[in-house]
C-alpha positions as CSV (number, residue, x, y, z in Angstrom):
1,X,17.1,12.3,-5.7
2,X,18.7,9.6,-3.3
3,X,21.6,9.8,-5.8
4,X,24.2,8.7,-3.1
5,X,22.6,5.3,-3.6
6,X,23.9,4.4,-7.2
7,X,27.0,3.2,-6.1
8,X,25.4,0.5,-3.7
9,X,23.0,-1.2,-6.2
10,X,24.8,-3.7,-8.0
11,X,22.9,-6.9,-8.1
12,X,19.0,-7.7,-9.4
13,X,18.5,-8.2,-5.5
14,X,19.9,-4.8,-4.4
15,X,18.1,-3.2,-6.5
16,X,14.8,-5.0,-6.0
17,X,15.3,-3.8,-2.4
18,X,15.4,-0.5,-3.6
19,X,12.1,-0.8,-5.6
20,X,10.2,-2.2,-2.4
21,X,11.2,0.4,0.0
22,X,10.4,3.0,-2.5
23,X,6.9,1.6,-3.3
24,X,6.3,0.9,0.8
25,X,6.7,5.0,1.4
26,X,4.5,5.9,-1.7
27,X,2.0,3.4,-0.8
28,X,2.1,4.7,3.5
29,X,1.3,8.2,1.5
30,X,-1.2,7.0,-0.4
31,X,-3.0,5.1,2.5
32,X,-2.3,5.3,5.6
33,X,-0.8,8.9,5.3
34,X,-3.2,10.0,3.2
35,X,-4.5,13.1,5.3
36,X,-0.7,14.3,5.8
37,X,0.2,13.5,2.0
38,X,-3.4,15.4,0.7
39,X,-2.6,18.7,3.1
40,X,1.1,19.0,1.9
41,X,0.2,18.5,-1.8
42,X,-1.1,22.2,-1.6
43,X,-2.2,23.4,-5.1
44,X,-1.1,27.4,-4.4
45,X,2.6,25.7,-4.4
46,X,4.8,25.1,-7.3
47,X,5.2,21.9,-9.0
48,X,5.2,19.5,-7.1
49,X,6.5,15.5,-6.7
50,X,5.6,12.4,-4.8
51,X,9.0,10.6,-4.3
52,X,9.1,7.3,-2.5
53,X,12.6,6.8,-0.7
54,X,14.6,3.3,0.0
55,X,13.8,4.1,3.1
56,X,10.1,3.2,2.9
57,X,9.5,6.7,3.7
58,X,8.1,9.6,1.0
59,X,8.3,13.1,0.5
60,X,6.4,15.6,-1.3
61,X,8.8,18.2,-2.7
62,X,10.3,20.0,-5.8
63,X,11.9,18.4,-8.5
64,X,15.2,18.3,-9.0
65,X,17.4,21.3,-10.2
66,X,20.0,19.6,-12.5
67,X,19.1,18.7,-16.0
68,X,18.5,16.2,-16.7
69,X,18.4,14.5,-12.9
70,X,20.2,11.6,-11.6
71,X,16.9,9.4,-11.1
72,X,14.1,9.7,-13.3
73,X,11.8,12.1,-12.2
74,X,8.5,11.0,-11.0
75,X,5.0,12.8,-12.2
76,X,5.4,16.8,-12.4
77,X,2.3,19.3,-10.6
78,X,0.2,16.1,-9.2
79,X,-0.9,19.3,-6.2
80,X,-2.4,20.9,-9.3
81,X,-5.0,18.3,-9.8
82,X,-5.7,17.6,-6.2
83,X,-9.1,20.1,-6.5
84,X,-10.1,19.4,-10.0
85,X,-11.1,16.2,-9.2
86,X,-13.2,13.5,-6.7
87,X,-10.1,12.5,-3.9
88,X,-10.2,8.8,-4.8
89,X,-9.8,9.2,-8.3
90,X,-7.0,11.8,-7.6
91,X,-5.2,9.3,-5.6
92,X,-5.8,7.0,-8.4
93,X,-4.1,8.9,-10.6
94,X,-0.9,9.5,-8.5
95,X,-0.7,5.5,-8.0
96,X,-0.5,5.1,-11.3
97,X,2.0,7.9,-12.1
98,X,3.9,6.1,-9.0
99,X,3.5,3.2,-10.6
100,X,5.4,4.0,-13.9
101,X,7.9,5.8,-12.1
102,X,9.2,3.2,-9.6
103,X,9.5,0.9,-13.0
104,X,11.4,3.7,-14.9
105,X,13.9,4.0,-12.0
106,X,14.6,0.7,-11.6
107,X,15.1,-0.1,-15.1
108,X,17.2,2.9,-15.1
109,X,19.5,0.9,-12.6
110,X,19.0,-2.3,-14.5
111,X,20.8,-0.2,-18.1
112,X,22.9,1.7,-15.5
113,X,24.9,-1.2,-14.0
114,X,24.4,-3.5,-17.4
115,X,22.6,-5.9,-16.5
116,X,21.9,-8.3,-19.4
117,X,18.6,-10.0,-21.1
118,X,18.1,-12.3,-18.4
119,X,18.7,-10.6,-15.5
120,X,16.1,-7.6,-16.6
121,X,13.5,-10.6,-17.2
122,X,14.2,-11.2,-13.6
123,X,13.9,-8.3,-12.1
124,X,10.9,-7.5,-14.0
125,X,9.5,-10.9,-12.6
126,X,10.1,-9.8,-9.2
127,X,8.7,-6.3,-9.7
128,X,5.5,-8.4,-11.4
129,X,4.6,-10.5,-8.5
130,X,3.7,-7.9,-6.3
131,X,0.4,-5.8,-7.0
132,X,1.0,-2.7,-8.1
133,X,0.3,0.4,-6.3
134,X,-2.9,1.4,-8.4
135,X,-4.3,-2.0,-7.1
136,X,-3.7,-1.5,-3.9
137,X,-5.0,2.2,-3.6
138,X,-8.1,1.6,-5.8
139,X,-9.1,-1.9,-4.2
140,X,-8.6,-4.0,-6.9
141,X,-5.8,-5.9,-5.7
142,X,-8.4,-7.0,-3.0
143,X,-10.6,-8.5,-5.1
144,X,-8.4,-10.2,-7.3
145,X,-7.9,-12.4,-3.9
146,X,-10.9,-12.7,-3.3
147,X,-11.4,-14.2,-6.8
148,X,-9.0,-17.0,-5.5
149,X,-10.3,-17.7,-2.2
150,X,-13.2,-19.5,-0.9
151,X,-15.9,-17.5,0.3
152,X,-15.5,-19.3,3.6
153,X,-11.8,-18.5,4.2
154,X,-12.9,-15.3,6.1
155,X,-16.3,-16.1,7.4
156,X,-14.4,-17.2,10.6
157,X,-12.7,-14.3,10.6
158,X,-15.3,-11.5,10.2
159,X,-19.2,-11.4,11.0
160,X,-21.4,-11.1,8.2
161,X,-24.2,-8.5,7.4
162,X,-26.1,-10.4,9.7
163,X,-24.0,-9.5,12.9
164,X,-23.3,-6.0,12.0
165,X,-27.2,-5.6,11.9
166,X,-27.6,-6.5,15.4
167,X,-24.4,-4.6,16.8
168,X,-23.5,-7.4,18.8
169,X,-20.5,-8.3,20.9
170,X,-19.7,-10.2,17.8
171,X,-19.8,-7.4,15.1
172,X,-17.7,-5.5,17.1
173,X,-14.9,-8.6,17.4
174,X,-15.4,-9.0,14.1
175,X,-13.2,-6.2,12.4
176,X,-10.5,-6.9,15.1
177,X,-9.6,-10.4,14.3
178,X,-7.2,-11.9,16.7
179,X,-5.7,-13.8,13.8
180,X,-3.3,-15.8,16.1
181,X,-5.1,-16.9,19.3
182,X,-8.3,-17.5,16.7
183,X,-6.5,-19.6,13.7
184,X,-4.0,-21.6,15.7
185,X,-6.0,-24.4,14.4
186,X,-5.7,-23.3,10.5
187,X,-4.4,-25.9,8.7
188,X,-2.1,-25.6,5.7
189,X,-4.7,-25.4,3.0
190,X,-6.4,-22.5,4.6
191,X,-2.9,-20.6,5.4
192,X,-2.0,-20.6,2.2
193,X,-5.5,-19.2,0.6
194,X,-5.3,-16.3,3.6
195,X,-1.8,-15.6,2.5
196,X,-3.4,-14.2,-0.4
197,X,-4.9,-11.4,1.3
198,X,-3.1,-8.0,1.6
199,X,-2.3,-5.4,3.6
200,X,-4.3,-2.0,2.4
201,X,-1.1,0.1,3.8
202,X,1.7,-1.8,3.1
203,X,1.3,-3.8,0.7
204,X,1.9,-7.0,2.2
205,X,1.2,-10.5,2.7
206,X,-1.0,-11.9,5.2
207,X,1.0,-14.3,7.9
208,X,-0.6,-16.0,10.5
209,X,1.8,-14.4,13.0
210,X,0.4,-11.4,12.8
211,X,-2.7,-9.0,14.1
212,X,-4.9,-7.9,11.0
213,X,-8.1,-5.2,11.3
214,X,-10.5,-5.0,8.7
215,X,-12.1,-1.6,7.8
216,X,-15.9,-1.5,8.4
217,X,-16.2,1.0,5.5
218,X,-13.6,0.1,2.2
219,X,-13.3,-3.3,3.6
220,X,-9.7,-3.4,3.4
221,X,-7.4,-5.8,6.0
222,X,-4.9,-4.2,7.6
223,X,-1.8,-5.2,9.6
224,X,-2.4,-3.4,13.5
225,X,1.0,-2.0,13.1
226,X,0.4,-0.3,9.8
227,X,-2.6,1.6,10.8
228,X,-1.3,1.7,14.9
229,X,-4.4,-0.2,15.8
230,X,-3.5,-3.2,19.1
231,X,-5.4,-6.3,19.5
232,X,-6.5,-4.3,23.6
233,X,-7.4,-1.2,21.4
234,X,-9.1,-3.0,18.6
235,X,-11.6,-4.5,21.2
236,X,-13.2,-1.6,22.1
237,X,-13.6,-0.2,18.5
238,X,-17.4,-0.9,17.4
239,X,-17.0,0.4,13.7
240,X,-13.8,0.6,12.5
241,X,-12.5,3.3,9.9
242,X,-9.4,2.9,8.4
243,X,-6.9,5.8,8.1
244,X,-8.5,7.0,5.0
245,X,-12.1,6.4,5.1
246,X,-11.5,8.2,8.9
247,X,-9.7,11.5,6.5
248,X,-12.0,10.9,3.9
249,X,-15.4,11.8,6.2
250,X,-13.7,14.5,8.6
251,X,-13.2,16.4,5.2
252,X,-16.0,18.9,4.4
């Protein structure tokens, strides 16, 4: 698929770019798409695929006709498993499939346009310093930066057990941190530890600039715009559930 795009990827950068918008739409279906990307991965259909587009979009759909394909083909019948097995450790397994397939394809670019020793070393650095999708969708890229931060970077962020005990007024501001009016005194040391933290949707860095949510539930940060939440909404939430915790429970 997405053939039309070989002749534009030329450069380690290029196709870099390609990579990231292709892991930002598997990673939207993985998270916060999850209820759309679990009903279309029906397992009375054919085989079928999870592609992730340049686009930062996705689309579950057949694999391609011609043999062999102009991409490499991602994972073959993932809808097959989706009842055989507990819906986090399905998701699981299609991040890691995901995972292996957005390295195949750009590799594929990196023999395609000849790029030599160094500039494979590169673009595998590049691909390395972001966590991979399996991280993200399993959690684990969460507490890897936790590992590096201080157990006080977030305390006055969030409430702790404490507050969520008593339901206060604080609790409930608590998951819908108002990162930029409350931090404007961060200094450096402290933005750089919170710039660990990432984004359970996207993917992403923390920045300062930006409105961040926390789930009550997984305990995953959010940006607002990734799960559609607004600092005016977020203050009237008392328990927050993020897009796939909220799927996860309205399933029977």
């Amino acid at each position: 698929m997405d053939g039309g795009t070989l002749h534009n990827l030329r450069t380690v950068e290029e196709v870099f770019k390609d990579f990231k918008g292709r892991r930002a739409g598997i990673i939207k279906a993985l998270t916060a798409d999850v209820g759309e990307f679990f009903e279309q991965c029906d397992p009375e259909k054919e085989n079928l695929c999870l592609y992730g587009l340049p686009t930062e979009q996705w689309e579950v759909t057949l694999p391609a006709e011609e043999v062999p394909p102009e991409l490499p083909e991602p994972a073959l019948g993932i809808n097959f498993a989706r009842e055989g097995m507990q819906e986090k450790d399905w998701l699981a397994l299609v991040a890691v499939h995901s995972d292996a397939w957005l390295l195949a394809v750009a590799h594929y670019f990196g023999a395609r346009f000849g790029f030599d020793k160094a500039d494979r070393k590169r673009l595998f650095t590049m691909i390395n310093d972001l966590p991979t999708i399996f991280e993200i969708v399993s959690g684990s890229a969460k507490k890897q930066t936790k590992e590096k931060s201080s157990v006080s970077n977030h305390s006055s962020n969030k409430s702790k057990s404490s507050g969520k005990a008593r339901g206060s007024e604080s609790a409930k501001y608590s998951k819908s941190v108002q990162l930029k009016d409350e931090e404007e005194g961060l200094d450096e040391e402290e933005e750089e530890e919170h710039g660990d933290t990432l984004c359970g949707a996207c993917g992403e860095n923390y920045a300062s600039d930006e409105f961040w949510i926390c789930c009550d539930i997984c305990e995953k940060w959010f940006h607002g715009k990734c799960v559609k939440i607004t600092p005016a909404r977020a203050e009237h939430i008392k328990q927050y559930k993020c897009p796939s915790c909220s799927n996860k429970r309205a399933r029977p």
